[in-house]
PAZATI-732582 format. One record per residue (C-alpha): x, y, z; residue in one letter; residue number from 1. Coordinates in Angstrom, 2 decimals, decimal comma. Each point is the difference from the previous one (the first is absolute). Example, Ala and Ser with C-alpha at 12.3 -4.5 7.8 and 13.67 -1.06 7.14 Angstrom:
! residues 2
<vexmi X="12,30" Y="-4,50" Z="7,80" residuo="A" num="1"/>
<vexmi X="1,37" Y="3,44" Z="-0,66" residuo="S" num="2"/>
END
This chain:
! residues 267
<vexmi X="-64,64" Y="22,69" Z="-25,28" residuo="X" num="1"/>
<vexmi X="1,70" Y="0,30" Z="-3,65" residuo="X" num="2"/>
<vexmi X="1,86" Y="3,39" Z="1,65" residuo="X" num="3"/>
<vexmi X="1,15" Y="-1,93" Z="3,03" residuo="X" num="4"/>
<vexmi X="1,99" Y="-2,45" Z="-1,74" residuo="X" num="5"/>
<vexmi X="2,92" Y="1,94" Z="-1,29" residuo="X" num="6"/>
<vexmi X="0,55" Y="1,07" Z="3,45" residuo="X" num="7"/>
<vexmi X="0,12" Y="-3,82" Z="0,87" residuo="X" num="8"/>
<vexmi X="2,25" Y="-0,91" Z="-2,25" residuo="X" num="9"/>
<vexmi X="2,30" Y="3,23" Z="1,00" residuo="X" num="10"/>
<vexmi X="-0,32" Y="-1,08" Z="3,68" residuo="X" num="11"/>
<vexmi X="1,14" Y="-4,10" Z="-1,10" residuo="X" num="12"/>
<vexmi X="2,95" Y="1,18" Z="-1,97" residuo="X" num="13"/>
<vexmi X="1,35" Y="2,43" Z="2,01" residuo="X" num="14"/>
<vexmi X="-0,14" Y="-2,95" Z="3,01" residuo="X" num="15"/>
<vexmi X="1,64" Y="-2,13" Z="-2,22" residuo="X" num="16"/>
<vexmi X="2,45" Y="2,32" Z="-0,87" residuo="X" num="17"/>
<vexmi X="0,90" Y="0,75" Z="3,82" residuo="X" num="18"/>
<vexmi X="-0,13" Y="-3,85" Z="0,77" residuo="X" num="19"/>
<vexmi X="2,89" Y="-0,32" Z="-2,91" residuo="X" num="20"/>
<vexmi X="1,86" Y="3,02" Z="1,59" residuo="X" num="21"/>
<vexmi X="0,02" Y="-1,53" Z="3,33" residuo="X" num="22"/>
<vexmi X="0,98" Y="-3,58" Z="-1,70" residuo="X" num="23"/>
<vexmi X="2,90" Y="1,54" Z="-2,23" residuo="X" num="24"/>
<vexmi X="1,34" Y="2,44" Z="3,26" residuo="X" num="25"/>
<vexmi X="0,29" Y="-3,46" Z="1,97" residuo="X" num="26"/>
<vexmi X="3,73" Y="0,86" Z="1,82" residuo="X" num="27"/>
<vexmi X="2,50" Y="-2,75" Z="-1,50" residuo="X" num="28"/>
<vexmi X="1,26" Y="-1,76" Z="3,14" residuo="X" num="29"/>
<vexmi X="1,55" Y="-3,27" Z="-1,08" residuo="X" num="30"/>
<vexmi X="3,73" Y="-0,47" Z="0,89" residuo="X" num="31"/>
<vexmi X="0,43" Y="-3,29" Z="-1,78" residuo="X" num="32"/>
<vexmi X="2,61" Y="1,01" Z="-2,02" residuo="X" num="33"/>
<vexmi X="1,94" Y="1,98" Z="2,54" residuo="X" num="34"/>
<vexmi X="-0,24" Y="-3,03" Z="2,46" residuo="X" num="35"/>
<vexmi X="1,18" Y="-2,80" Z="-2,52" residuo="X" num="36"/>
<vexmi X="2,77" Y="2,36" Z="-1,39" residuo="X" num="37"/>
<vexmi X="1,40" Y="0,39" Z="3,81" residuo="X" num="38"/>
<vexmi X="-0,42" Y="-4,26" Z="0,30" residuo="X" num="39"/>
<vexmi X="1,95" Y="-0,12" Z="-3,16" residuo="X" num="40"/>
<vexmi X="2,76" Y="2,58" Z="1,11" residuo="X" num="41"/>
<vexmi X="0,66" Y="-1,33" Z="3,14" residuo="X" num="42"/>
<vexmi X="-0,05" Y="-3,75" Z="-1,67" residuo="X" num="43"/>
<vexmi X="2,75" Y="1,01" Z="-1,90" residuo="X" num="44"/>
<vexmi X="1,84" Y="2,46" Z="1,98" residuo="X" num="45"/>
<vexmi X="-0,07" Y="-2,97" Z="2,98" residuo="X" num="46"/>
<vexmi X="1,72" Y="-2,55" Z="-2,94" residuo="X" num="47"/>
<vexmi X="2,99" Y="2,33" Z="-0,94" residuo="X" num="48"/>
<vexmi X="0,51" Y="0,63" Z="3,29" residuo="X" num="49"/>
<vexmi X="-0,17" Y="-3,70" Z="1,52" residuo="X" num="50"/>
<vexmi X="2,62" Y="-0,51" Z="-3,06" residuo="X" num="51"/>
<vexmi X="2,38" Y="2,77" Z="1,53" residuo="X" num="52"/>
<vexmi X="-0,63" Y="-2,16" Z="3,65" residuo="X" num="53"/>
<vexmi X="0,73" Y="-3,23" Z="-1,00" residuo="X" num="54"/>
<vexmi X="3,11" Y="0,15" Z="-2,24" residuo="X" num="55"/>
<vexmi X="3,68" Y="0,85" Z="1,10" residuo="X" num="56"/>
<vexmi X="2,37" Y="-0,68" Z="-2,91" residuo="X" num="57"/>
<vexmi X="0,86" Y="1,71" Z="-3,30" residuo="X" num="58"/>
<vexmi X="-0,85" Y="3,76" Z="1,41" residuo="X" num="59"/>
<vexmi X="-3,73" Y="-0,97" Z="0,87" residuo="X" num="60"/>
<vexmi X="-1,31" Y="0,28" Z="3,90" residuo="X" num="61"/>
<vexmi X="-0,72" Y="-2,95" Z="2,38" residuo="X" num="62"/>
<vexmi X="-1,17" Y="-0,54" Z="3,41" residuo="X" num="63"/>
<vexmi X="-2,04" Y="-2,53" Z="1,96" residuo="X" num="64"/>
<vexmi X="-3,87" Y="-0,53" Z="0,61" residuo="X" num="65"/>
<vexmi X="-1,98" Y="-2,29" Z="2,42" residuo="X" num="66"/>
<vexmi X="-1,29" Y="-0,75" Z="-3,67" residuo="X" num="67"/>
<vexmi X="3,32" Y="-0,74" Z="-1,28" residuo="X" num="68"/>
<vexmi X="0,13" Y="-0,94" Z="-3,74" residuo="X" num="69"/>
<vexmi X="2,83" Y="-2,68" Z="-1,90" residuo="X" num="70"/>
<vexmi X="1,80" Y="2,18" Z="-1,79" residuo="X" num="71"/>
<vexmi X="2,15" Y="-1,53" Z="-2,96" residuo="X" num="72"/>
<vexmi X="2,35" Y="1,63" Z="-2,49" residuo="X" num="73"/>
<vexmi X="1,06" Y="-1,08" Z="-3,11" residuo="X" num="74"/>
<vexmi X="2,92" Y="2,46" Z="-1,08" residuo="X" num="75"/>
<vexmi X="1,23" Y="-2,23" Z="-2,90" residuo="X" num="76"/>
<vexmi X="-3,08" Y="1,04" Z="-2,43" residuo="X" num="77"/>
<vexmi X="-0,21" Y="3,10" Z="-1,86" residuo="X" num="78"/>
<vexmi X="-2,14" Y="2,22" Z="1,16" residuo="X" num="79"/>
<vexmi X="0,85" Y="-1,35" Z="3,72" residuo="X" num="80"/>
<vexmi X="-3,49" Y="-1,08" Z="1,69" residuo="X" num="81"/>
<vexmi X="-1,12" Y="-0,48" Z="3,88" residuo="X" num="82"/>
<vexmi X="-2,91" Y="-1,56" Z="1,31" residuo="X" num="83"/>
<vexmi X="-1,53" Y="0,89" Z="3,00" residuo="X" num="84"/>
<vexmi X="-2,19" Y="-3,61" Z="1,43" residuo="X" num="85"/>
<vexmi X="-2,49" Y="0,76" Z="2,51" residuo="X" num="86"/>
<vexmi X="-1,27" Y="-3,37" Z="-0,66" residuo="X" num="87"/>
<vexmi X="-3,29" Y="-1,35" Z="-1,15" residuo="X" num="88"/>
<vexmi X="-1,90" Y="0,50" Z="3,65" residuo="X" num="89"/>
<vexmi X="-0,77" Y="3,33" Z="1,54" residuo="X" num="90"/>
<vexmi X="2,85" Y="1,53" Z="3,08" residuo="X" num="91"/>
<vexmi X="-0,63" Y="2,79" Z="1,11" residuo="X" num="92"/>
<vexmi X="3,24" Y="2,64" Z="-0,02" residuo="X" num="93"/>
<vexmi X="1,03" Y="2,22" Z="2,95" residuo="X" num="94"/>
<vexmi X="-2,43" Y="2,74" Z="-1,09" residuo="X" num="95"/>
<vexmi X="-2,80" Y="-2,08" Z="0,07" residuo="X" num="96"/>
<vexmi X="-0,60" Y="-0,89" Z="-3,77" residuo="X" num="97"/>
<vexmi X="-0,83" Y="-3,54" Z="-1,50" residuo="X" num="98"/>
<vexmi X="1,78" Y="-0,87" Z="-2,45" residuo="X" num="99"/>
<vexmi X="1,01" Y="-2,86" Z="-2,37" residuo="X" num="100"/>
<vexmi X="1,00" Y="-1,29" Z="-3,57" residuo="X" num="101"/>
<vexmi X="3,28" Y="1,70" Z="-1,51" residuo="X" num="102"/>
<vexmi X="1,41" Y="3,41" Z="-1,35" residuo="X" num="103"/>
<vexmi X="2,53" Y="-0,87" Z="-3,20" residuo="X" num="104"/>
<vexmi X="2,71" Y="2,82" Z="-0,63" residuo="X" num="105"/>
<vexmi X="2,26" Y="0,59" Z="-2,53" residuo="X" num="106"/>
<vexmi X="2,50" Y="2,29" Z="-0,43" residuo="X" num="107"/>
<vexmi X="3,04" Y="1,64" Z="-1,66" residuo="X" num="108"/>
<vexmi X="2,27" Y="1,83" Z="2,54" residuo="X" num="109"/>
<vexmi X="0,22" Y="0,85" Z="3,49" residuo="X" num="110"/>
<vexmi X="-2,73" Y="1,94" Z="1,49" residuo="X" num="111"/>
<vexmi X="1,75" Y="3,36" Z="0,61" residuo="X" num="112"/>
<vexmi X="2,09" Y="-0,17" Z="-3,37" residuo="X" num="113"/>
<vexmi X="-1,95" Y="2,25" Z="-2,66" residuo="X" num="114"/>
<vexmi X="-1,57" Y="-1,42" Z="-2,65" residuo="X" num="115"/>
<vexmi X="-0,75" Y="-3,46" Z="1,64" residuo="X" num="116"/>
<vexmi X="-3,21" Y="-1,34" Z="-1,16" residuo="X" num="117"/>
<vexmi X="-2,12" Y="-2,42" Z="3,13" residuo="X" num="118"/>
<vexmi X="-3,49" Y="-1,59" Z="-1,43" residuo="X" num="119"/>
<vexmi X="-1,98" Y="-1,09" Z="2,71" residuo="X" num="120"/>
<vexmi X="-2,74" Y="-2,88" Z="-1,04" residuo="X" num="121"/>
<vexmi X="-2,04" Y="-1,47" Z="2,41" residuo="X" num="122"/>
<vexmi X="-0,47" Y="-3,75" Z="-0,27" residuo="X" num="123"/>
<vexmi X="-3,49" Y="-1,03" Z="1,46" residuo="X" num="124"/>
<vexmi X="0,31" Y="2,56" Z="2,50" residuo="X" num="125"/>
<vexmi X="-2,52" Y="0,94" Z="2,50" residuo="X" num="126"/>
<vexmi X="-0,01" Y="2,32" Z="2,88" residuo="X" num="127"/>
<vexmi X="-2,71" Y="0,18" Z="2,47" residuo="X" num="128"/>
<vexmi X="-1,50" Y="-2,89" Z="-2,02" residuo="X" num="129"/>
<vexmi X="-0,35" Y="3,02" Z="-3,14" residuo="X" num="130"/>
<vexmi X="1,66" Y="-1,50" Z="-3,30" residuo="X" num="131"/>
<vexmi X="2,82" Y="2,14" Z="-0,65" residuo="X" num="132"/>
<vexmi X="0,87" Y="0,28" Z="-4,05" residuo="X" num="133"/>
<vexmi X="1,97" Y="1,85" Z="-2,75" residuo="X" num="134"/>
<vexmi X="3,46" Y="1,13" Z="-0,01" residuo="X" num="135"/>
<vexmi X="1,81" Y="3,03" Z="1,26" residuo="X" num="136"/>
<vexmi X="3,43" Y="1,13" Z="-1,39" residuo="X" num="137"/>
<vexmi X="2,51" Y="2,37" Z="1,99" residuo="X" num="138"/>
<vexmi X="2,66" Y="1,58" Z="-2,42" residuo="X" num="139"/>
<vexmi X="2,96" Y="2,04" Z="2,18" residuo="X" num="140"/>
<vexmi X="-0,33" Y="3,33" Z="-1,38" residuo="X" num="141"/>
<vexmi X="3,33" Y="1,08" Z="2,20" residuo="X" num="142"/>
<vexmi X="0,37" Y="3,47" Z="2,20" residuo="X" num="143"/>
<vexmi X="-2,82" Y="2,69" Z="-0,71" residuo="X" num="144"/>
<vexmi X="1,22" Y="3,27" Z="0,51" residuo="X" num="145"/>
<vexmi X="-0,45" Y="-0,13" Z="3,66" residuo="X" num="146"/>
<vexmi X="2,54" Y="-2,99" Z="0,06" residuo="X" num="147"/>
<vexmi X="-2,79" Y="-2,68" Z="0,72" residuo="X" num="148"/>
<vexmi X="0,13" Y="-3,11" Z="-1,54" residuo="X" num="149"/>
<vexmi X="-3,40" Y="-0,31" Z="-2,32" residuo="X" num="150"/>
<vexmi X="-1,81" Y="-2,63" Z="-1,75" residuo="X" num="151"/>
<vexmi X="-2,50" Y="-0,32" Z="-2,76" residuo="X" num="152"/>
<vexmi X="-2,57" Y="-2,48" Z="1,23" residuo="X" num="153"/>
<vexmi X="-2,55" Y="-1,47" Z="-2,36" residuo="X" num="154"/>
<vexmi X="-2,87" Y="-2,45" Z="0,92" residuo="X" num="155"/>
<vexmi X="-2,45" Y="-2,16" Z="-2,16" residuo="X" num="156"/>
<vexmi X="-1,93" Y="-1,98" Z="2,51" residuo="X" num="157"/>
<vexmi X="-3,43" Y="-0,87" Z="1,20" residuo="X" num="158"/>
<vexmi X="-1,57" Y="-0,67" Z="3,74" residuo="X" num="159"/>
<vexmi X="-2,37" Y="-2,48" Z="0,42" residuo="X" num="160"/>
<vexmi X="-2,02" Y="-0,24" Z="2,85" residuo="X" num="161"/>
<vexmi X="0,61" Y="-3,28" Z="2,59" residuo="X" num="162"/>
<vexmi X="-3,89" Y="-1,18" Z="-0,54" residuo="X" num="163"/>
<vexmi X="0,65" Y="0,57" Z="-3,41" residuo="X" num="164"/>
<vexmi X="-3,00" Y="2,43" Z="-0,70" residuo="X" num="165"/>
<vexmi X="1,80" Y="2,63" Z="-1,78" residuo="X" num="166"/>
<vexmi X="3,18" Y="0,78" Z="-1,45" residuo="X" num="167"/>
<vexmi X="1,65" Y="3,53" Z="-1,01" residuo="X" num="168"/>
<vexmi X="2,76" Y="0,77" Z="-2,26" residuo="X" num="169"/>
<vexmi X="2,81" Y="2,56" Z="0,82" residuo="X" num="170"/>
<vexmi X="2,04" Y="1,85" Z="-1,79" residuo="X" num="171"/>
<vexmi X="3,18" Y="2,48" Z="0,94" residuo="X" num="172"/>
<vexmi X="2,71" Y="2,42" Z="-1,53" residuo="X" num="173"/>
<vexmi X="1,58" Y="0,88" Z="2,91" residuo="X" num="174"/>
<vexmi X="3,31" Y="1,53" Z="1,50" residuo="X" num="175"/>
<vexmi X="1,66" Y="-1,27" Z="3,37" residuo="X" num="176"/>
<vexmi X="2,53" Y="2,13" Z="1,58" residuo="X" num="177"/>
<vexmi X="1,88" Y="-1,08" Z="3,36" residuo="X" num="178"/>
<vexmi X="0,33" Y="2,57" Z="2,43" residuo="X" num="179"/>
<vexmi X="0,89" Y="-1,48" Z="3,20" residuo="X" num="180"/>
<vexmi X="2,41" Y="-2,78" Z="1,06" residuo="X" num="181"/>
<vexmi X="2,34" Y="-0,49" Z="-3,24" residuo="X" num="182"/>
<vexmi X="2,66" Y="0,47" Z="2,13" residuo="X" num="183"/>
<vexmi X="-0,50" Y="-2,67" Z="2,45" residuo="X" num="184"/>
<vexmi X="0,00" Y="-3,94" Z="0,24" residuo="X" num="185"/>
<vexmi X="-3,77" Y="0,08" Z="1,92" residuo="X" num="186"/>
<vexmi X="-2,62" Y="-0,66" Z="-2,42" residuo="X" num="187"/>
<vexmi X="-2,65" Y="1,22" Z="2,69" residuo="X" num="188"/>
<vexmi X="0,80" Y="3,54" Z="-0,72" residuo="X" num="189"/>
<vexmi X="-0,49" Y="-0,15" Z="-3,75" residuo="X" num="190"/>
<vexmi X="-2,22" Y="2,60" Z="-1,15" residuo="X" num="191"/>
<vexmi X="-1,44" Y="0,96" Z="-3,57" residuo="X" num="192"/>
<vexmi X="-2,05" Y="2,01" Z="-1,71" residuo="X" num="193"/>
<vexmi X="-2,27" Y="-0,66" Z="-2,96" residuo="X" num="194"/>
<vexmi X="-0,97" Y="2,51" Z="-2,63" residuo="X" num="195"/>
<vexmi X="-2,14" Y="-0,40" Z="-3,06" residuo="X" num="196"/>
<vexmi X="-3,21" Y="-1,25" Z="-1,53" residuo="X" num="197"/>
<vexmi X="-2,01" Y="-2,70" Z="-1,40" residuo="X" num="198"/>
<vexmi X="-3,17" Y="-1,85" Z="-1,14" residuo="X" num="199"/>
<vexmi X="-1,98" Y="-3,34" Z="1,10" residuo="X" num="200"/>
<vexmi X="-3,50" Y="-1,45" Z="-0,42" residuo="X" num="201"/>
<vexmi X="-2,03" Y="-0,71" Z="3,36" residuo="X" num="202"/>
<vexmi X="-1,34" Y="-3,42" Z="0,99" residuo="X" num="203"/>
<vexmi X="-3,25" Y="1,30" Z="-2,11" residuo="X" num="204"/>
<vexmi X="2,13" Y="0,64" Z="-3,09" residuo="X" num="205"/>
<vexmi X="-0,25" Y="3,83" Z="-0,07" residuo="X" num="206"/>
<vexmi X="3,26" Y="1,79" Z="-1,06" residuo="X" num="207"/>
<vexmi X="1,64" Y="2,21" Z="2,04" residuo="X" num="208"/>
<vexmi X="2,94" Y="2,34" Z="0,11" residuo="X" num="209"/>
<vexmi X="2,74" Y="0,78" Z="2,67" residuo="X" num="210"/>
<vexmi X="2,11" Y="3,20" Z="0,68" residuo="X" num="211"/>
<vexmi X="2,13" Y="0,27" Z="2,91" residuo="X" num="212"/>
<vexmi X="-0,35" Y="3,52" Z="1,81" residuo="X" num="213"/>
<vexmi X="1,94" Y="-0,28" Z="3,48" residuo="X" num="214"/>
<vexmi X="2,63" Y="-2,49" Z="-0,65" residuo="X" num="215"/>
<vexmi X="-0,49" Y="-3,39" Z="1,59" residuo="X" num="216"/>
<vexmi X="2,42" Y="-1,06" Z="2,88" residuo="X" num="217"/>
<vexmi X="1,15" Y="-3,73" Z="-0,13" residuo="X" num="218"/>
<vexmi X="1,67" Y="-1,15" Z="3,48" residuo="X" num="219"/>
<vexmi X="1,54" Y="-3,33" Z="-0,31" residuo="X" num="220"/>
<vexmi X="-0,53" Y="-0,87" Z="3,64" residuo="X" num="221"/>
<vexmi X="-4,10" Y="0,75" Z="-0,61" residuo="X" num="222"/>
<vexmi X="-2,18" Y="-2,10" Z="-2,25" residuo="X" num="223"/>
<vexmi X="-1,75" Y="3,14" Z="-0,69" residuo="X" num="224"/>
<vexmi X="0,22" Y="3,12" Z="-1,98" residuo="X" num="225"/>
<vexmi X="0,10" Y="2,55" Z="2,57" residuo="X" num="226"/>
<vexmi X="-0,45" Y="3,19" Z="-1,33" residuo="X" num="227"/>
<vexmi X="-1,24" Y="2,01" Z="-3,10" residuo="X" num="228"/>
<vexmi X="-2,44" Y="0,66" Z="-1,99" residuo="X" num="229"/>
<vexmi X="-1,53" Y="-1,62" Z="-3,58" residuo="X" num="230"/>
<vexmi X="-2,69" Y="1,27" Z="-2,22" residuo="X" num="231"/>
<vexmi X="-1,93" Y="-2,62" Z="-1,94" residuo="X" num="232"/>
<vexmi X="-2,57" Y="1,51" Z="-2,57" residuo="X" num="233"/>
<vexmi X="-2,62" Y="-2,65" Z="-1,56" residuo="X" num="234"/>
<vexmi X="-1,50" Y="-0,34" Z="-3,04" residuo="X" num="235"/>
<vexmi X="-2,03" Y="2,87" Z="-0,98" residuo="X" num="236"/>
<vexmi X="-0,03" Y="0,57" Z="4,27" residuo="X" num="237"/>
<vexmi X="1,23" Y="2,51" Z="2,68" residuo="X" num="238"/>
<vexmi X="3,58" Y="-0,24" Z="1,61" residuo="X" num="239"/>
<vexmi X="0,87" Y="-2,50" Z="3,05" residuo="X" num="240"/>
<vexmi X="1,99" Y="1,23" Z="2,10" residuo="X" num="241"/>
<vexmi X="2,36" Y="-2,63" Z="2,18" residuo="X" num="242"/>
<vexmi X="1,93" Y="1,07" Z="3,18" residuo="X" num="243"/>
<vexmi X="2,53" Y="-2,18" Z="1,48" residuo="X" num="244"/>
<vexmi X="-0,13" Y="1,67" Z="2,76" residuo="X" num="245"/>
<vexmi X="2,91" Y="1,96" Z="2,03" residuo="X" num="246"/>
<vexmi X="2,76" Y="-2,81" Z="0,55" residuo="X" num="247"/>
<vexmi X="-1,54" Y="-2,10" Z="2,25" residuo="X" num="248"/>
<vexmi X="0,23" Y="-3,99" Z="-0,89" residuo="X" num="249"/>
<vexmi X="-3,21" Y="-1,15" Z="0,40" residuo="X" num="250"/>
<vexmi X="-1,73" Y="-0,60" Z="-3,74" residuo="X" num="251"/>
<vexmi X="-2,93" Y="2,58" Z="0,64" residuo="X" num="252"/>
<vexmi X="-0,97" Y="1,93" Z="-3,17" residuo="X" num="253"/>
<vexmi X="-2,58" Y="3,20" Z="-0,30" residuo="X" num="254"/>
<vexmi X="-1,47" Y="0,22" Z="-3,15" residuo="X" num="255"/>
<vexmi X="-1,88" Y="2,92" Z="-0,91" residuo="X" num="256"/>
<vexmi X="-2,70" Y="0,27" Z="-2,92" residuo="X" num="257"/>
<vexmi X="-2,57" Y="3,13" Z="-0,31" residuo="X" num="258"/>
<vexmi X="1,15" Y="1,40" Z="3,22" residuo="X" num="259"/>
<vexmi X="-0,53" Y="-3,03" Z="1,73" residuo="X" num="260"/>
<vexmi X="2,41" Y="-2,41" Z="1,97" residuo="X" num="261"/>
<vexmi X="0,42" Y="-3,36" Z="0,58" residuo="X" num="262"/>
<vexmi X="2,27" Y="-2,28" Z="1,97" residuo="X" num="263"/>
<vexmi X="0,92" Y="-3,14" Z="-0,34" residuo="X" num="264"/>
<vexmi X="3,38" Y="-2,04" Z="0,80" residuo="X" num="265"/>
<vexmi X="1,74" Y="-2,03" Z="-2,11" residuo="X" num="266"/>
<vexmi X="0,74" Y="-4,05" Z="1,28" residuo="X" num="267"/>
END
């Protein structure tokens, strides 16, 4: 018996130890992060660009929605401000987005004139119901070397979901360069696209980080972002990988983690 124990023991460690392995080698498959980071984009993305729809004075854009918001200048302060009322009750917009409460602008110059600074702040703003928050600032960088208008675009903000179960913060560094429809008077054919990175915490508090890899393409005439590609890397995690997708306005996102995919589409 007193020989036979030694091999016991052996035999319980050595399960142990593969019961461990099998626990540590458990594939990482959570795309919390990557999902709340595309909410957030989108969220804030949708704001700038319902600002370039609803305003037509002083260089910035303007057209009309089935959800069609008061707009009201006041030119006479310094910087100028704009505020974009959707009201305190939901409509829903052309696109098929609820919206209400207001987006507050201020701003220095005309839109295309370089070096014009445009904060965007929304005021108890909610899309979809999901509490909108932060601020994002657009500075007119003028012509890049391809002769395209570009823009630094940096956002402070938070998403918060519409039950109210969880909110994420967002972060961006970001540049926005217009590559279609400068010329022309038709908003619809505005196109951008977005380079750069970021950070954020997920609606369970765990820090993230962003990097833009295919830059993202912004079409004024979609509430989407319809194409390109964003890694964000978790704490101490793998990479996320986002794809927009090839162009197409429909909101659907792959994200891919340890070699696996998932979709899911963005309200």
């Amino acid at each position: 018996m007193r020989t036979k124990l030694p091999m016991i023991a052996a035999f319980a460690l050595l399960t142990l130890a593969a019961c461990r392995k099998d626990k540590d080698e458990t594939v990482d498959l959570d795309y919390t992060s990557a999902s709340d980071n595309a909410r957030a984009e989108d969220a804030f993305s949708d704001m700038l660009t319902e600002v370039d729809k609803a305003v037509d004075a002083n260089g910035l854009r303007g057209t009309d929605d089935d959800c069609d918001p008061v707009v009201t200048f006041d030119t006479l302060s310094s910087p100028r401000t704009i505020t974009v009322d959707f009201g305190g009750v939901n409509c829903t917009a052309n696109n098929g987005r609820q919206r209400r409460g207001r987006i507050l602008v201020s701003y220095t110059g005309r839109y295309r004139d370089a070096g014009t600074v445009i904060t965007i702040t929304p005021d108890d703003y909610y899309v979809n119901d999901n509490h909108v928050q932060g601020t994002k600032t657009v500075t007119n960088l003028g012509l890049n070397s391809d002769g395209h208008p570009h823009y630094s675009v940096v956002v402070n903000g938070s998403l918060t979901a519409a039950d109210g179960s969880w909110t994420s913060t967002h972060q961006a560094n970001r540049t926005r360069t217009w590559i279609e429809g400068e010329g022309t008077q038709n908003i619809f054919d505005d196109v951008y696209l977005i380079t750069g990175g970021g950070s954020g915490e997920n609606r369970n508090g765990n820090p993230y980080t962003v990097s833009i890899t295919s830059a993202l393409r912004v079409q004024v005439g979609c509430p989407f972002i319809t194409a390109g590609s964003v890694d964000v890397t978790p704490e101490n995690k793998p990479t996320r990988t986002i794809n927009y997708g090839n162009g197409s306005c429909d909101g659907i996102l792959t994200v891919t983690v340890n070699g696996q995919s998932f979709t899911f589409t963005i309200g």
